[in-house]
Residue, then its C-alpha position, 0 to 999 in steps of 0.5 A: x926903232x919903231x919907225x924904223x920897223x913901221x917903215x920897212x913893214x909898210x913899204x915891203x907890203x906895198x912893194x910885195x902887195x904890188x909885185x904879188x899882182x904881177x906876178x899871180x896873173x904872169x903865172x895865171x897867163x902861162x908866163x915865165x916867172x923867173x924872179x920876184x924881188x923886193x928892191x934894187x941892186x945886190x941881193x941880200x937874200x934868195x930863194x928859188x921854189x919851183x921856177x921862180x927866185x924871191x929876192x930881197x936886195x939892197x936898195x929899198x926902192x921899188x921892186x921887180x917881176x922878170x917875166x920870160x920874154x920881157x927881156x933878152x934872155x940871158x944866156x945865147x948858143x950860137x953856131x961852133x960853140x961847145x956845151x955839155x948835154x945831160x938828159x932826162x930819162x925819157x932821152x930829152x935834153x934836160x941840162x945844157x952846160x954852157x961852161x965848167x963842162x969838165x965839172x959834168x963828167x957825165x955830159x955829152x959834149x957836142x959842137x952847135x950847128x943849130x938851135x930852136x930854144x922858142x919853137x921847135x926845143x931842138x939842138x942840132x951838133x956835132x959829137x965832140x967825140x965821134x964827129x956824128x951829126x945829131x939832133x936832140x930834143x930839148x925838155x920844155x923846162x931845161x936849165x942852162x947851167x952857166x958858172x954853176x948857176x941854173x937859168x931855166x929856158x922859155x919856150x916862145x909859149x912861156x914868154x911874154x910876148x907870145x900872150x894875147x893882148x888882153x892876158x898882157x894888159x892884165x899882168x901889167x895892170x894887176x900891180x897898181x890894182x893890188x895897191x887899190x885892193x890893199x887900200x879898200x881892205x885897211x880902210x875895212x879893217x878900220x872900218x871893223x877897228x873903230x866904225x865909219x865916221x859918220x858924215x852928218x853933225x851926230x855926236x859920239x862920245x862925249x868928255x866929261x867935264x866938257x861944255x858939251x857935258x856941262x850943257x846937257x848934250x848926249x850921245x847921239x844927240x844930231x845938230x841942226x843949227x848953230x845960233x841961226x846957221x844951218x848945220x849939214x855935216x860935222x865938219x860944218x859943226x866943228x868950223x861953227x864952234x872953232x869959231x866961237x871961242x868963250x862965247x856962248x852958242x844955240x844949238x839946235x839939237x834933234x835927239x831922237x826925233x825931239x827938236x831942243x835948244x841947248x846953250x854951250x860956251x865953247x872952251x878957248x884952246x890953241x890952235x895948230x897956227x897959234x891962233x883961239x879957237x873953240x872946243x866943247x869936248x866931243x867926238x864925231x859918231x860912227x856908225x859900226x854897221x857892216x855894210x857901211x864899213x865895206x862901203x866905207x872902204x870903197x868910198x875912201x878908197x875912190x876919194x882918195x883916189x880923185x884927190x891924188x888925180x888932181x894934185x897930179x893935174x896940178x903938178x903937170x899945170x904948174x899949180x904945184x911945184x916939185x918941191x910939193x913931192x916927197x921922196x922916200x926920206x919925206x915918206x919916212x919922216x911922215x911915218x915917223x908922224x904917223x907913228x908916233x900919232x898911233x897905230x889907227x893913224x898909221x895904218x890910214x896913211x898906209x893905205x893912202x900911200x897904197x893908193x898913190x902907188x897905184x896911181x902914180x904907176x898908172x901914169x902913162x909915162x916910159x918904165x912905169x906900168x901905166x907907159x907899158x899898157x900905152x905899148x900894149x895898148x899901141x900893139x891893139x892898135x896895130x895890130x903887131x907888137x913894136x921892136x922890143x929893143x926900141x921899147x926897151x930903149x924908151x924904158x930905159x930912158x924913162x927909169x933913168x929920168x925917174x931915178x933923176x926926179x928922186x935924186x932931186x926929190x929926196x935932196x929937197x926932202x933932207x933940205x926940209x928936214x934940216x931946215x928950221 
């Protein structure tokens, strides 16, 4: 049960932390927001504030921002058609009922010549009643009132496309850099929770009872050398003494600007492969100034970063194979690790499944961020968007391969999981 929880907490933050960035900078461009959801499919639950529904729905696989424009609208009056016009008090039209309009007794029911929903918010028609010609002027924040369902209109000026390419490119970017945001603020507050590990050979605390304890090493104590090998970081120390399991080692150690020699054995323990190695009993420093935390998670943050770039570069060489991805059921079973290891544990792959979101988004393929920057990027170029029914044909396209590739994936995950 616990999994469970740390896993829908952790992926309803990355996907709202994700979403939430596209759609603060949509509103902050003077789009249309029509809906924020939390995964696919049915919705599960809803509710509208202001112009905009948050959704949650049934599938756990990503989520959305529908932003005016992006798509067709929904909802097209066309000439002969009959609707019901309700207005606002200041005259302007404020409901425009598509259907149901006996459920409107108050509406004014009119036969459509003409109408400019993008530019002008105008509708021009024929009174149902008295035949008159007239023209009304639409309320930029109208609704459509369709089976009692309220869809508010978007003007040319609210939609997507009437931005400039800079504003364009900023609300599909902020998604993937909210992921990177979240990542530098967990590796913070690690940072605040329990220090920033310390590069070079220092020691940390030190276990009582351990060869480290028995031999004299301290706190704070630095290792320079190991026998007569040179010792530069502490994962070159940690490798030196696995190394020498039950035999006996020189350090030398710098305490405090004094250079002394200590002799240890380091203890025989198994390893993850079965195999002996050694061990002393002490931690790795870490350093608890502020400035090294804030650094520390930018630094993490960026190396995680050229990790995940290159393992990309591997995949599309063929230096890695399919079979190295995980899906949402290897996500799970890794949280579940992950948990079960403790909360420092996961909130660190927390953050690094932050990371690999923004950076997979990045990837200039169709359907993901990174394929709709290329069209806005394409847009710069030429100076005029591209037809959007061609674009979204392309995206289409791209989320249905996307939707293969996690077929096979998670096949491959559950094949993992059940395979001894």
């Amino acid at each position: 049960m616990n999994t469970v929880i740390a896993f829908i907490f952790m992926f309803g933050l990355l996907v709202f932390i994700h979403e939430f960035g596209h759609m603060i900078f949509a509103k902050r461009a003077g789009m249309l927001v029509r809906e924020f959801a939390i995964g696919f499919g049915p919705k599960i639950f809803s509710y509208r504030k202001n112009e905009t529904l948050y959704t949650v729905r049934l599938l756990p696989i990503g989520g959305y921002v529908r932003v005016a424009g992006e798509d067709p609208e929904i909802i097209e009056l066309k000439p002969g058609q009959h609707i019901g016009l309700e207005f606002n008090q200041i005259g302007k039209v404020h409901k425009i009922i598509v259907n149901n309009k006996s459920k409107h007794p108050n509406a004014r029911v009119i036969e459509v010549e003409r109408v400019d929903l993008d530019h002008e918010l105008m509708i021009t028609g024929y009174d149902v009643d008295s035949e008159e010609r007239l023209t009304f002027d639409v309320d930029p924040k109208a609704f459509f009132i369709m089976d009692e369902n309220e869809t508010q209109i978007a003007p040319y000026n609210r939609q997507f496309a009437s931005k400039s390419v800079p504003k364009k490119a900023m609300q599909i970017f902020a998604g993937p850099m909210m992921n990177f945001i979240l990542a530098i603020v967990v590796f913070i507050i690690l940072g605040f929770a329990q220090g920033v590990p310390v590069e070079e050979a220092q020691l940390g605390k030190i276990s009582e009872n351990y060869p480290a304890d028995e031999s004299g090493l301290q706190q704070g104590d630095r290792i320079l050398q190991v026998d007569n090998t040179s010792i530069d970081t502490w994962v070159d120390f940690v490798m030196e003494i696995q190394a020498h399991p039950n035999e006996e080692v020189e350090l030398t150690v710098d305490r405090n600007g004094e250079i002394m020699n200590l002799s240890v054995t380091p203890r025989a323990i198994e390893g993850q492969q079965g195999e002996e190695i050694g061990q002393i009993g002490v931690r790795q420093a870490f350093d608890e100034s502020p400035g090294e935390i804030v650094k520390y998670g930018f630094t993490e943050t960026y190396e995680l970063s050229t990790l995940i770039l290159t393992s990309v570069g591997q995949l599309v060489t063929g230096q890695l194979s399919i079979d190295n991805l995980a899906g949402p059921v290897g996500i799970y079973d890794v949280t579940d690790q992950a948990v079960q290891t403790g909360f420092y544990t996961f909130l660190t792959w927390m953050a690094m499944l932050s990371v690999n979101l923004g950076i997979i988004n990045l990837l200039p393929l169709p359907a993901l961020d990174g394929g709709r920057l290329l069209f806005v990027g394409y847009e710069a170029v030429r100076g005029k968007p591209i037809d959007p029914q061609k674009e979204g044909i392309v995206h289409f396209l791209g989320f249905a391969l996307l939707m293969l590739l996690m077929i096979v994936v998670t096949w491959n995950d559950i094949q993992r999981l059940f395979t001894p």
